[in-house]
C-alpha positions in Angstrom: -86.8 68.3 -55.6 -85.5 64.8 -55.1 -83.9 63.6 -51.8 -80.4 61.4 -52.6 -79.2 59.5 -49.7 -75.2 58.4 -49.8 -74.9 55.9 -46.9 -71.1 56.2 -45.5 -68.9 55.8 -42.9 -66.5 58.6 -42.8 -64.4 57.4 -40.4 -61.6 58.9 -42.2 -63.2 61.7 -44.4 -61.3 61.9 -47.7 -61.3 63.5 -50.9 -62.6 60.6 -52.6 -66.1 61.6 -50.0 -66.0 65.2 -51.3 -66.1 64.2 -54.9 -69.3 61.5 -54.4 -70.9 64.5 -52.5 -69.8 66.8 -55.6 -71.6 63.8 -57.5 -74.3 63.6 -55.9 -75.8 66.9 -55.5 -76.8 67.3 -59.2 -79.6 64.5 -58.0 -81.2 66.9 -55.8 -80.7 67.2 -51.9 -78.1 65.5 -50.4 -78.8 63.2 -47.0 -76.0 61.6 -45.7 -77.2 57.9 -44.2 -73.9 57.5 -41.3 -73.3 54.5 -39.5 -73.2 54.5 -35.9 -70.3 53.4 -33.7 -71.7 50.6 -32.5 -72.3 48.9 -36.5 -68.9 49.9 -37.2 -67.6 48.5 -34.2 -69.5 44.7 -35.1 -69.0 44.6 -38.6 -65.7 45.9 -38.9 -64.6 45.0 -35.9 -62.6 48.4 -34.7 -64.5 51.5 -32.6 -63.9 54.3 -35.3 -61.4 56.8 -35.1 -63.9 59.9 -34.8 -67.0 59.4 -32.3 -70.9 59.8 -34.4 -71.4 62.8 -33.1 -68.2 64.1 -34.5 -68.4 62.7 -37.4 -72.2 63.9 -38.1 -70.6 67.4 -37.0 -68.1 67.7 -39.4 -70.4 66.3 -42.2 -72.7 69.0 -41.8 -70.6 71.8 -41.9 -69.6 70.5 -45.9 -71.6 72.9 -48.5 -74.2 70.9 -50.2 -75.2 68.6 -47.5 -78.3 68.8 -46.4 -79.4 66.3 -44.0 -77.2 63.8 -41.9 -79.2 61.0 -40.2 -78.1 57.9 -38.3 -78.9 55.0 -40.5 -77.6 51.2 -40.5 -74.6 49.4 -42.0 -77.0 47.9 -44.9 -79.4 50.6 -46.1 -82.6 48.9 -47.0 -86.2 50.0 -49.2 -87.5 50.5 -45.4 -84.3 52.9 -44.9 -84.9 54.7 -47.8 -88.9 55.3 -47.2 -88.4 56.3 -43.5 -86.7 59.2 -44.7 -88.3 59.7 -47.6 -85.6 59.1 -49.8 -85.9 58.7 -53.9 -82.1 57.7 -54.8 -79.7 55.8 -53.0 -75.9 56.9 -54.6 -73.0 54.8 -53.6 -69.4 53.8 -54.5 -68.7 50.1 -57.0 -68.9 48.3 -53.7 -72.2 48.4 -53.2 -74.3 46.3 -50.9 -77.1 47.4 -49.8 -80.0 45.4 -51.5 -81.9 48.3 -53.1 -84.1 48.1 -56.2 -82.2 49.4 -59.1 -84.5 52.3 -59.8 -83.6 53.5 -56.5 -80.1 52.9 -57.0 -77.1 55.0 -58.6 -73.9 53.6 -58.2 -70.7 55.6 -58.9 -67.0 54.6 -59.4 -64.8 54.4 -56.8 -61.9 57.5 -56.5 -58.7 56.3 -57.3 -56.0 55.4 -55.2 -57.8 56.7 -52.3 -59.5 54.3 -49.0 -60.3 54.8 -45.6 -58.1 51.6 -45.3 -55.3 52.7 -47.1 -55.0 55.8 -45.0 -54.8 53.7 -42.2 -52.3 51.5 -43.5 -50.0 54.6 -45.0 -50.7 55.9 -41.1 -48.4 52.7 -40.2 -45.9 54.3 -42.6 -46.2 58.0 -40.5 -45.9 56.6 -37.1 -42.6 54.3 -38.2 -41.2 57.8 -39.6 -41.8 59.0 -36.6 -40.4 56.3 -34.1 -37.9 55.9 -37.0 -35.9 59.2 -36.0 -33.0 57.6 -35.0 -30.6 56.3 -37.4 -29.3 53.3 -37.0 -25.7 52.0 -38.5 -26.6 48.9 -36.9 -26.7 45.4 -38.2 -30.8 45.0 -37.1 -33.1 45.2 -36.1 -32.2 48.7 -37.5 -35.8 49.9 -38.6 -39.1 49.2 -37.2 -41.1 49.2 -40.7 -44.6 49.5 -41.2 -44.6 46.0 -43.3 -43.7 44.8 -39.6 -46.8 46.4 -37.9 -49.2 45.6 -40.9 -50.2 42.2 -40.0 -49.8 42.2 -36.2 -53.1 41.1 -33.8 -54.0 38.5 -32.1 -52.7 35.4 -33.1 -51.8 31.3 -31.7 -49.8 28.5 -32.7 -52.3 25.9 -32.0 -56.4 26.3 -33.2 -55.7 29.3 -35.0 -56.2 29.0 -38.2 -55.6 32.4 -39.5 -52.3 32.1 -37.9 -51.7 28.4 -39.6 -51.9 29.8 -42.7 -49.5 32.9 -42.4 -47.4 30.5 -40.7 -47.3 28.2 -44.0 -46.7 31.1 -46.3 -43.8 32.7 -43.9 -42.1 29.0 -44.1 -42.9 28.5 -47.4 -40.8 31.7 -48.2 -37.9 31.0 -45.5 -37.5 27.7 -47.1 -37.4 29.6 -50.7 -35.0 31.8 -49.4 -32.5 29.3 -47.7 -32.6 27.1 -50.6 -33.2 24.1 -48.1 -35.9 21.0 -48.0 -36.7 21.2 -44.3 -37.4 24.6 -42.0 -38.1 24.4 -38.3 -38.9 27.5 -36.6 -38.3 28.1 -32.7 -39.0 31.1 -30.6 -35.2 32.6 -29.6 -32.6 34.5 -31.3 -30.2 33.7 -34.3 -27.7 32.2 -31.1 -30.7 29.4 -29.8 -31.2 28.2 -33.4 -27.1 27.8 -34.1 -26.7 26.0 -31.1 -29.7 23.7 -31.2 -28.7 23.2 -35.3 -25.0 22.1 -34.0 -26.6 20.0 -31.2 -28.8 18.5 -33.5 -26.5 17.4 -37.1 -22.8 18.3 -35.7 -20.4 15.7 -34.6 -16.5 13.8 -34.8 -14.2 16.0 -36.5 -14.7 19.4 -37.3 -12.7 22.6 -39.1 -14.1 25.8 -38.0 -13.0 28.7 -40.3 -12.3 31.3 -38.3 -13.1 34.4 -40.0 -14.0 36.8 -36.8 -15.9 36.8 -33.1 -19.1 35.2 -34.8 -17.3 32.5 -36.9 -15.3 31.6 -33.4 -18.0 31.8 -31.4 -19.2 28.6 -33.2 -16.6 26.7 -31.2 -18.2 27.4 -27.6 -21.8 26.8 -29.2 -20.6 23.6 -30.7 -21.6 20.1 -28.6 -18.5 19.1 -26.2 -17.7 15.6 -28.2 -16.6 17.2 -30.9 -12.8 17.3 -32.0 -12.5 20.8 -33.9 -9.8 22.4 -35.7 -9.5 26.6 -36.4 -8.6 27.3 -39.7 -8.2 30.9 -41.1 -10.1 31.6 -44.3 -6.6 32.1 -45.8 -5.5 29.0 -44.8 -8.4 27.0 -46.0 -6.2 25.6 -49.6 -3.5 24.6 -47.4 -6.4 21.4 -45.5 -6.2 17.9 -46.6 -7.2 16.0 -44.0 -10.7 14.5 -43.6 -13.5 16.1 -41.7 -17.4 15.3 -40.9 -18.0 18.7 -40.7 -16.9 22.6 -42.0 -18.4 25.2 -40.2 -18.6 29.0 -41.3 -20.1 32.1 -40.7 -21.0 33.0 -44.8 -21.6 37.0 -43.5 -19.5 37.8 -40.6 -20.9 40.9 -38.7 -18.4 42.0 -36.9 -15.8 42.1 -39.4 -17.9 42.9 -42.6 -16.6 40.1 -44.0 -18.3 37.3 -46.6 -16.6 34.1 -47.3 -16.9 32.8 -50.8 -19.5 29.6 -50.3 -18.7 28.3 -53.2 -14.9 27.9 -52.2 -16.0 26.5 -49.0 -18.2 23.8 -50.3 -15.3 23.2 -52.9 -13.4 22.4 -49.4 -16.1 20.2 -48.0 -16.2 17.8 -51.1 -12.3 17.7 -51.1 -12.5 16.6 -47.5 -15.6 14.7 -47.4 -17.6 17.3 -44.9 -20.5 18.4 -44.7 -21.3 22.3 -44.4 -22.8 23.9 -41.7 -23.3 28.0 -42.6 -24.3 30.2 -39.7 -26.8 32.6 -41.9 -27.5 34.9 -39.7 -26.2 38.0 -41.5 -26.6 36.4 -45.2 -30.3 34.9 -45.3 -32.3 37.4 -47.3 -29.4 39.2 -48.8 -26.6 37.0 -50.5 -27.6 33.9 -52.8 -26.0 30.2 -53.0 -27.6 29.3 -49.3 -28.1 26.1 -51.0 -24.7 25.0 -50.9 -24.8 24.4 -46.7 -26.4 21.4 -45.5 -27.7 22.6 -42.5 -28.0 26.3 -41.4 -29.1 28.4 -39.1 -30.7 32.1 -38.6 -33.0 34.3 -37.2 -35.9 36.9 -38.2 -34.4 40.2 -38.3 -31.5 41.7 -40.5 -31.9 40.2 -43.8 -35.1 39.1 -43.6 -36.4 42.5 -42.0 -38.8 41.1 -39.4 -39.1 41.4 -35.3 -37.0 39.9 -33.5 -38.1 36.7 -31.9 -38.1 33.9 -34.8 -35.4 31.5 -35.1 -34.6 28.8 -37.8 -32.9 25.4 -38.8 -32.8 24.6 -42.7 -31.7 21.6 -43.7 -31.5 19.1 -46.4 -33.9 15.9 -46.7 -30.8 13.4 -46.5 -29.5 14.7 -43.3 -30.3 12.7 -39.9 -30.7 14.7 -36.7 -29.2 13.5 -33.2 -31.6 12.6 -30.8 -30.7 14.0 -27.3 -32.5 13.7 -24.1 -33.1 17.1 -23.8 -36.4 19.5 -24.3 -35.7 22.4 -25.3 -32.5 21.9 -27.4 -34.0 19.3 -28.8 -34.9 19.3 -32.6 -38.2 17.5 -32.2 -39.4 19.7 -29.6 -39.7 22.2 -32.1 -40.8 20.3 -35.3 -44.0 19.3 -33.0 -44.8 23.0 -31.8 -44.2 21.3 -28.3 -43.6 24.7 -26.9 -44.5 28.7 -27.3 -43.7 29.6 -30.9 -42.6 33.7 -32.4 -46.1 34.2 -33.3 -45.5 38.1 -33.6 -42.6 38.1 -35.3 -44.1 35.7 -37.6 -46.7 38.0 -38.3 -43.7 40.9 -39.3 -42.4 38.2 -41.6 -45.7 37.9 -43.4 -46.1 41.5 -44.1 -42.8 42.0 -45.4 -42.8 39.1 -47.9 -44.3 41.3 -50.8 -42.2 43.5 -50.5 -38.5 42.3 -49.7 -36.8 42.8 -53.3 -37.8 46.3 -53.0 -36.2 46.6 -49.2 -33.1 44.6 -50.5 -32.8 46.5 -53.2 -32.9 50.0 -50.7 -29.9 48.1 -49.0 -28.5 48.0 -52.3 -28.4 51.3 -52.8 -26.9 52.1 -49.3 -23.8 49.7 -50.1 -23.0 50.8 -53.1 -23.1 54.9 -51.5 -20.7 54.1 -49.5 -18.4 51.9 -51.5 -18.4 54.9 -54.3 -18.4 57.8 -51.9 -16.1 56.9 -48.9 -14.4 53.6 -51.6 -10.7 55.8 -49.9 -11.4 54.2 -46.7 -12.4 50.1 -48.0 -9.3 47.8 -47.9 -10.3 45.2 -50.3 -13.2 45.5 -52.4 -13.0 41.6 -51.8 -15.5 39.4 -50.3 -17.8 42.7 -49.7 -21.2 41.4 -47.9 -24.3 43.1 -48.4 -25.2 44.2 -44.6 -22.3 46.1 -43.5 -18.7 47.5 -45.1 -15.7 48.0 -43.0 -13.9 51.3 -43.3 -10.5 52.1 -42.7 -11.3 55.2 -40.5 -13.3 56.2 -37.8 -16.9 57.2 -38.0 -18.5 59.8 -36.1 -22.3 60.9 -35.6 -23.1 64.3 -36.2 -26.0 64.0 -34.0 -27.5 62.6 -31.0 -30.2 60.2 -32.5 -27.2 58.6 -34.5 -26.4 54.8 -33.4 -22.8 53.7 -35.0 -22.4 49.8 -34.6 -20.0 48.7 -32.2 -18.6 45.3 -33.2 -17.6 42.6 -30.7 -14.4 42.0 -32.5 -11.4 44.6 -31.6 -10.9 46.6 -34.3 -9.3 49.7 -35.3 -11.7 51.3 -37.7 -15.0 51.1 -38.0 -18.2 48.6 -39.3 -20.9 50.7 -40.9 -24.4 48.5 -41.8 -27.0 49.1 -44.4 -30.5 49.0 -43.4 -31.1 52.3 -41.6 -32.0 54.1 -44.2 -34.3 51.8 -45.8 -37.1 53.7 -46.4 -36.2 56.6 -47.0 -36.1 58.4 -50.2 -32.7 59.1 -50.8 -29.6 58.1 -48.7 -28.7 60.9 -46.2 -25.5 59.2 -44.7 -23.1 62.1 -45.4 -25.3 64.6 -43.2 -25.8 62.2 -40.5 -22.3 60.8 -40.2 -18.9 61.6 -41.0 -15.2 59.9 -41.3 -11.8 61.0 -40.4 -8.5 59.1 -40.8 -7.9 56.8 -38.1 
């Protein structure tokens, strides 16, 4: 009877190993050829999940095996005659230089890798840490797209990093609608302040639209001359300004101005636009219309915290300032420590952020049909959050409601905890009573 050698792994043993086995044993005796820990370790570069000896264990307890032998990551003619072996059997990715009378190759299972289980494992363990829900406005979620391309990486030398750095701004700068991205290690606060300090001078209208929008005031360089508007008030302006600055989404209101009325403003008044996009970036369109801007990583985007930006457009000059670190140039020359990680949770997400808006999408538009009693205005409705009329309560302990920094009397609920899940469980999670 003929000896048939499969040469494997089997880190992860899968179906996809049972039915090459299956395959295999109408060839005659099955050997398995395994790879030890120490070939797996060098030419994958990870120490396998399940030791040799465990994994030469389990293999021979599976019906129809006959043999299990150590044998090398590439099976050679040498291989093969040591153990007396007439047929090597192995999946389409075959390697292993072996004459083709000695070799049978088979097509791969479907669907079905040792990779891909660890990569859908990502998925289990952000289930798992993922018990909590959060009404928050992000990071809500830790998602596996996050974890998927996270190891050791540096911003200078590195070129695996320089290249998912490139694609990461490359999208960003898609996204914003801008010519120019810089990218600083901080939250969405460092890069508003080091945008105003860089492009924001003389006279300025603030439109005040809640504590985010106002906030813009302190962050705003001490030379300036600025003027609080409301949003209502914003028809009423006629004076001249260099400058218009907004909050597009405002967080802690659930509120989204109209951009396109505010850029109407700016041309009517000769400003420019400056948009703090930390709560619009990813989700709402028309970025374009701002001439400078200024967000992080997380919400809209869906990464780790830790990444910061400045878009701009080509025609806009920067101010020089003695500083270092709020200084615009500091950053363009990667002059100091850069978000290297939560660069790395952009890059996985990139593939997949229609789908993840999309599940925000869905969230919104739940509770504007299902609780739409408790919405004031279905008017200038952002994407991340909805303000209701009432007050929300958690109907367990692993639910985190938002608490906003501006005072008000009902509540602000935000869209991205549920985001991978398959259907939207709000109503058994949460529930809302008159105020």
């Amino acid at each position: 009877m003929k000896r048939v050698m499969i040469d494997m792994s089997a880190t992860i043993l899968h179906h996809g190993h049972i039915r090459l086995i299956e395959k295999a044993k109408k060839y005659g005796q099955v050997i398995i050829g395994l790879t030890t820990d120490d070939e797996i370790l060098e030419k994958k570069g990870y120490s396998p999940e399940i030791k040799f000896e465990e994994r030469k264990e389990i293999l021979e307890a599976i019906e129809g095996i006959n043999e299990v032998v150590e044998t090398p990551w590439l099976i050679t003619e040498k291989v093969l005659d040591d153990y007396n072996i007439d047929l090597l059997i192995h999946g389409q990715d075959n390697s292993n230089k072996i004459s083709k009378e000695r070799l049978l190759v088979f097509p791969r299972t479907e669907g079905i890798s040792s990779s891909q289980i660890r990569y859908d494992s990502l998925k289990s363990i952000t289930q798992i840490n993922n018990s909590k829900l959060m009404l928050t406005p992000g990071p809500a979620v830790v998602l596996h797209e996050n974890l998927k391309d996270i190891k050791p990486i540096f911003g200078r030398g590195d070129e695996d990093y320089d290249l998912m750095s490139a694609k990461v701004l490359d999208w960003v700068r898609h996204l914003s609608g801008q010519d120019k991205v810089i990218m600083s290690q901080g939250s969405s606060t460092f890069s508003l302040e080091l945008a105003l300090h860089s492009f924001v001078s003389g006279k300025v209208l603030l439109i005040s639209t809640g504590y985010y929008s106002d906030r813009l005031k302190v962050l705003s360089p001490s030379g300036c001359q600025i003027k609080v508007c409301s949003y209502e008030e914003i028809d009423n302006i006629k004076d001249d300004y260099n400058w218009v600055l907004c909050a597009y989404t405002e967080t802690s209101k659930a509120f989204k101005v109209d951009l396109e009325k505010v850029k109407n403003l700016c041309e009517k008044i000769n400003a420019k636009l400056y948009v703090d996009a930390t709560g619009s970036i990813g989700l709402e369109d028309k970025h374009h219309l701002a001439d400078v801007m200024a967000f992080s990583s997380c919400k809209g985007l869906f990464g780790l915290t830790g990444a910061s930006f400045v878009a701009h457009k080509n025609n806009l000059k920067y101010i020089k300032t003695p500083n270092f670190y709020f200084n615009l140039e500091t950053h363009m020359n990667k002059m100091v420590t850069g978000p290297y990680h939560a660069v790395a949770s952009l890059h996985g997400v990139m593939v997949n952020h229609d789908k993840l808006v999309d599940r925000v999408k869905k969230s919104k538009e739940w509770v504007m049909a299902n609780w739409g009693n408790y919405i004031l205005s279905k008017n200038n409705q952002p994407l991340l959050c909805t303000y209701l009329n009432g007050k929300i309560k958690a109907k367990d302990s692993k639910v985190v409601l938002y608490n906003p920094r501006s005072q008000m009397s009902g509540s602000v609920i935000c869209h991205f905890g549920e985001i991978h899940s398959d259907r939207i469980n709000l109503k058994n999670r949460i529930e809302i009573a008159e105020l």
